[in-house]
N, C-alpha and C positions, 0 to 999 in steps of 0.2 A: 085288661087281660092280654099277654101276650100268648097270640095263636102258636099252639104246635104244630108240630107236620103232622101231616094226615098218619092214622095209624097206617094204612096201608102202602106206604113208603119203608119202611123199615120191617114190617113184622108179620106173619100169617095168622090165618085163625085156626083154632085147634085141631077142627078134624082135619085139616091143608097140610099139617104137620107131616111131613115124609123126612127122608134119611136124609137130604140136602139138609133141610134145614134143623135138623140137628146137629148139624158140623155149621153152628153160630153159634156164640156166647156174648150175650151185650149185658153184664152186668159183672166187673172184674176191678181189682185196686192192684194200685204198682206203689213204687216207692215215693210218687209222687202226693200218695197220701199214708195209708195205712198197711200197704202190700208189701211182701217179701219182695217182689220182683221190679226191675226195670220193665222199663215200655219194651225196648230190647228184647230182652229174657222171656218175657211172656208171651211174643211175639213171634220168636223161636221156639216156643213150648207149641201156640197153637200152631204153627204152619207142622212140627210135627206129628199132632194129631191130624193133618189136612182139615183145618177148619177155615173156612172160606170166609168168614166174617167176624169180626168181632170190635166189642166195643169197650173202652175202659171208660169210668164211669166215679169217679175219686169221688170221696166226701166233701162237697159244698158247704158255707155259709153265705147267709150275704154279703158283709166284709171281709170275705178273703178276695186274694191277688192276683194270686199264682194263674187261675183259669188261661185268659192269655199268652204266656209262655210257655203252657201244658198245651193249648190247642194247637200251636201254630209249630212244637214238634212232633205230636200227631199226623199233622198234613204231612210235614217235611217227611217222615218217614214212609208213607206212602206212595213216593216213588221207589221206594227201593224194595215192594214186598207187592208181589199179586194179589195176599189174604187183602181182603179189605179193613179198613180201619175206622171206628167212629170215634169220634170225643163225644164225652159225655160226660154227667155227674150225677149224685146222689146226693138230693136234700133230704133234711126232715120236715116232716108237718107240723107247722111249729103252734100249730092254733087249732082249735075246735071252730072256726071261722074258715078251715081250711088252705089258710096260707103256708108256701113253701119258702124255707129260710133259703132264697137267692137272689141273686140282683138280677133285673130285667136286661141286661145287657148279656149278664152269661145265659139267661133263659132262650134270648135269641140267637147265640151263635152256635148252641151247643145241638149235637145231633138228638146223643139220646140223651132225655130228660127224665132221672129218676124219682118218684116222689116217695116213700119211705118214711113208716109209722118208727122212731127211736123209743126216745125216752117219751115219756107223759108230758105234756104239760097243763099242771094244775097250778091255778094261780101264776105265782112269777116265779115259781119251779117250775124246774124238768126232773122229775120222779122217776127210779127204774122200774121197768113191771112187775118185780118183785117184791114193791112196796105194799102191792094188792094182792089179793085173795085172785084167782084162774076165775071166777066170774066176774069180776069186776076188774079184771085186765082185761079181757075179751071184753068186756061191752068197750071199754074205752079206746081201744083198738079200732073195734069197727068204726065205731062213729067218728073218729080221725079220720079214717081211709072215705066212710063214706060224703064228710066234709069237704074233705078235698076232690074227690069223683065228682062234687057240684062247677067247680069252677077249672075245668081240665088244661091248665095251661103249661101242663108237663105230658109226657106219652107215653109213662110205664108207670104204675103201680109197682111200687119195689116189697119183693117178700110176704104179699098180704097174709098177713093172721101170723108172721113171723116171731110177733115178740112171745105172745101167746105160746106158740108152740114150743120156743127156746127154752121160756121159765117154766112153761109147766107140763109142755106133751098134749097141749091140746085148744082146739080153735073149733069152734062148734060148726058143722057143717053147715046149717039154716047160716049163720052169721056168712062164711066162704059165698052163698048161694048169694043173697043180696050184695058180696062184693063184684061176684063174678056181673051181677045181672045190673049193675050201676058201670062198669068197666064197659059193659056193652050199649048202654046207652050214650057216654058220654066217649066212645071212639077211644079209648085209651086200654093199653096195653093191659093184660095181666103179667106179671114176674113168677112165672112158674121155676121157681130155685129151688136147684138141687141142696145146698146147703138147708135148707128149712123142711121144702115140702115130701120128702121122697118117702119117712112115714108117715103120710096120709095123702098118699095119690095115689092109691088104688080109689080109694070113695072121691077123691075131686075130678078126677078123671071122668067120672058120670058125670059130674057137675060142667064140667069142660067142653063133655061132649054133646050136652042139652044146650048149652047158650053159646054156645062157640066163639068166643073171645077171641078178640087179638091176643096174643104167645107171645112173652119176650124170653128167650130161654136163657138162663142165667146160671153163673155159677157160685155168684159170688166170691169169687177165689181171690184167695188174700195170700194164700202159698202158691207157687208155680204149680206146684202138684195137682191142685182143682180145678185148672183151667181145662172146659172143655168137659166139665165132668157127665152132661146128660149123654155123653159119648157113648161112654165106659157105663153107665147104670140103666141105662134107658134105650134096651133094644125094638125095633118095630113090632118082632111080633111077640113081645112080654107086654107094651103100654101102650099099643095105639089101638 
């Protein structure tokens, strides 16, 4: 197992959540994978929302390349901007065993490490969640997320209960509560993203605020336009 960083290097726990740390986004795509935007562009979008942190986070496999000439223009560019900068990626769970499709080499150099339920994998497919019935994509959901919350050598859960909610509007809260209360045991982030969760955080929000989890705030922003979004949607005194 390669050890992650301590959650408490990177991230807060929920009710810690103040107006600082919602001007951070550690969960964004450039053009370096799936994103409208340059490292550049995005980077001039957040410094004009004044967000003080942020992370890009591109789609992983374990054989791809690219990681190394993505991370080392990451640094390079951090001289020339106060925001701070993370490298990062997003795998999926590629197993009911709990493994994340990435090499151990990018596991170690990368800051922030996303783990992220995709497609299914049944058999030697990957199935979209719309192949199943909304109860039987939510069981197979969890049991992904909670697979992987065994062997924690990533530091964010990406989007939990996202596929679910995308295909059918809904992710059973009992299910959210055992993700949140696995996230807490095993020191690893929750990915509270605006792209997924923002109808159904009024009721996670209790959930958040009983077990209080590390917070990775996210936007998932694949257009320039969502970077930064829990900015703009998510005032102190509406959601904390």
């Amino acid at each position: 197992m390669v050890k992650a960083s301590t959650a408490s290097q990177w991230f807060r726990r929920f009710n810690s959540i103040d107006m600082d740390y919602l001007h951070t986004d550690k969960h964004m795509h450039t053009t370096w994978g799936d994103g409208e935007g340059t490292l550049e562009e995005i980077v001039t979008k957040a410094q004009a929302m004044s967000l003080r942190q942020i992370a890009f986070t591109e789609h992983i496999r374990e054989e791809s390349t690219y990681f190394e000439d993505y991370f080392k223009e990451i640094k390079k560019m951090q001289a020339k901007y106060s925001i701070e900068l993370l490298a990062g990626f997003e795998a999926k769970i590629k197993n009911f065993s709990g493994d994340i499709d990435v090499s151990k080499e990018v596991m170690e150099k990368a800051d922030i490490k996303i783990a992220s339920v995709h497609r299914f994998p049944i058999g030697r497919k990957l199935l979209s969640p719309k192949s199943f019935s909304s109860e039987i994509c939510q069981e197979i959901e969890l049991e992904l997320s909670l697979a992987a919350l065994q062997r924690p050598d990533f530091n964010v859960l990406g989007h939990p209960g996202g596929m679910s909610l995308r295909t059918f509007k809904e992710f059973s809260m009992k299910f959210f509560e055992e993700i949140i209360m696995a996230c807490v045991k095993s020191d690893v982030a929750f990915d509270l993203n605006s792209s997924y969760h923002l109808p159904v955080l009024k009721d996670l929000k209790k959930l958040l605020q009983k077990y209080n989890p590390y917070i990775s705030l996210g936007s998932d922003a694949h257009k320039i336009s969502d970077v930064g979004n829990w900015t703009n949607v998510w005032t102190m005194e509406e959601s904390i």
